[in-house]
C-alpha positions, 0 to 999 in steps of 0.5 A, spaced: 744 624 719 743 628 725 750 631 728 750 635 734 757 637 736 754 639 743 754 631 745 762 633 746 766 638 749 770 643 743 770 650 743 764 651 740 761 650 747 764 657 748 762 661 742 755 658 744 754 661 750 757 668 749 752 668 743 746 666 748 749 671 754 743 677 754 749 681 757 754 680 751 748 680 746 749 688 747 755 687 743 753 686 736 760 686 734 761 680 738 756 676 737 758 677 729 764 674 730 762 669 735 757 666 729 763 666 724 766 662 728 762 658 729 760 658 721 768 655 722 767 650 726 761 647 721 766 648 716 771 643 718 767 638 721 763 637 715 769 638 711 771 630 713 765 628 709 767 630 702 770 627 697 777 628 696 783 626 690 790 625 692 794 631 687 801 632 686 804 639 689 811 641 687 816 643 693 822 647 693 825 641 695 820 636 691 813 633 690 808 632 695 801 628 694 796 632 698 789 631 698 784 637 696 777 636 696 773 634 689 766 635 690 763 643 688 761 647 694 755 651 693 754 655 701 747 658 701 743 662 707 738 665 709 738 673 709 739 677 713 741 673 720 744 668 717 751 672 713 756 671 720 755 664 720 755 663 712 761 669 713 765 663 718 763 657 712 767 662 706 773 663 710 774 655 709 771 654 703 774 659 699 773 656 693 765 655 693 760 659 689 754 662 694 746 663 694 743 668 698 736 667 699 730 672 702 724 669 706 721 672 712 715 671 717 709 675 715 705 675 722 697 674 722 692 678 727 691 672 730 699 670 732 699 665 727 704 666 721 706 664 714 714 664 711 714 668 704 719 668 699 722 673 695 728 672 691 734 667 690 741 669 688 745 663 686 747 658 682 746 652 678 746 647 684 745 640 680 750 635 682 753 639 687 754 640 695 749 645 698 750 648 704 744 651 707 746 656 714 742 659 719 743 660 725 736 659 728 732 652 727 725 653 729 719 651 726 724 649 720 719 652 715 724 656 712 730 652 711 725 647 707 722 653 703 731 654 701 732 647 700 726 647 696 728 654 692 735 651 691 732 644 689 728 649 682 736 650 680 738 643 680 739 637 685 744 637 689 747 631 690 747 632 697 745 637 703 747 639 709 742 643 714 746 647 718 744 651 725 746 653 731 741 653 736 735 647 734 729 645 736 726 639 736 720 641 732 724 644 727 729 638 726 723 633 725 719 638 721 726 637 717 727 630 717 719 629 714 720 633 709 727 634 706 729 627 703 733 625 708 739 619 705 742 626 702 741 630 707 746 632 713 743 636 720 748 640 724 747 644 729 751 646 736 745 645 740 738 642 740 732 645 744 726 643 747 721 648 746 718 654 741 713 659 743 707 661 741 710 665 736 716 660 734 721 663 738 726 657 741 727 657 748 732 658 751 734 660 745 738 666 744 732 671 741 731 674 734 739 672 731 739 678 725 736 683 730 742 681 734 746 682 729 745 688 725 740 691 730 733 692 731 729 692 723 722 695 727 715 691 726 708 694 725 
């Protein structure tokens, strides 16, 4: 199932386009929070997917039946751009364990480049509901190199991949590679074009650069 919020007008739309404004982009403040909100907005509407059991609740005056959520979330990023959006996911989901994955691009000469992992942090996840945030889908390598890490800690009993901003490319390169009938893709928008370097375009630029400043190249 692919879900793009974007086919509906909500006020995700907003927090989008303060996140892709060159000019409010200097705000790195902003553009934090913007991402957590929309970490928010995800949370919510994937939380209408989930598993739920009536439970009883004393009152003051009585007993209520409520309904609460009975399967165990494990909410996974990738560092470092994606922290505000899982931020935004924790805010809602105040209960689920984390897992924090390091990846990043190791460029060649030639402009080509390679995702290198170095380390997971996380917990059991077989059985459980993985949620794997980051705001930027690409080439959507690095989103299956976490699934994967993820995957070596047990299987999940389902996945929802979620992004802000997509490419088409990326999200096929999902759909090949993850097993997609227990699989969920989320995004606020789908665009159509990646650069020779795998830069979405329009896009909104380097996402953790935006965020935490500037981690200089070589």
């Amino acid at each position: 199932m692919i879900h793009n919020l974007s086919d509906q007008n909500s006020l995700l739309n907003a927090y989008i386009t303060e996140i892709r404004d060159k000019e409010i982009q200097t705000d790195p403040m902003r553009f934090r929070r913007n991402l957590e909100r929309c970490g928010e907005i995800f949370a919510y509407e994937i939380s209408k997917t989930l598993s739920y059991k009536t439970q009883e609740v004393k009152t003051p005056l009585g007993i209520a039946e409520v309904p609460d959520i009975t399967d165990n979330l494990v909410l996974a990023t990738i560092l470092r751009a994606g922290l505000p959006i899982h931020q935004g996911f924790l805010n809602f989901f105040d209960k689920a364990e984390n897992a924090f994955i390091s990846a990043y691009r190791v460029y060649e000469k030639d402009g080509t480049f390679n995702i290198r992992f170095e380390h997971i942090s996380g917990p059991n996840t077989k059985g459980k509901v993985v949620i794997i945030s980051d705001p930027m889908l690409a080439t959507g390598a690095s989103t299956v190199l976490a699934y994967k890490a993820l995957r070596d800690k047990g299987i999940p009993s389902h996945t929802h991949i979620v992004s802000v901003i997509a490419s088409k490319e990326g999200i096929e390169y999902v759909r090949q590679n993850l097993p997609m009938t227990k699989t969920s893709i989320w995004v606020g928008a789908i665009d159509d074009e990646l650069t020779s370097k795998a830069y979405i375009v329009p896009g909104l630029g380097d996402a953790g650069d935006l965020a935490y400043g500037s981690k200089g190249r070589e």
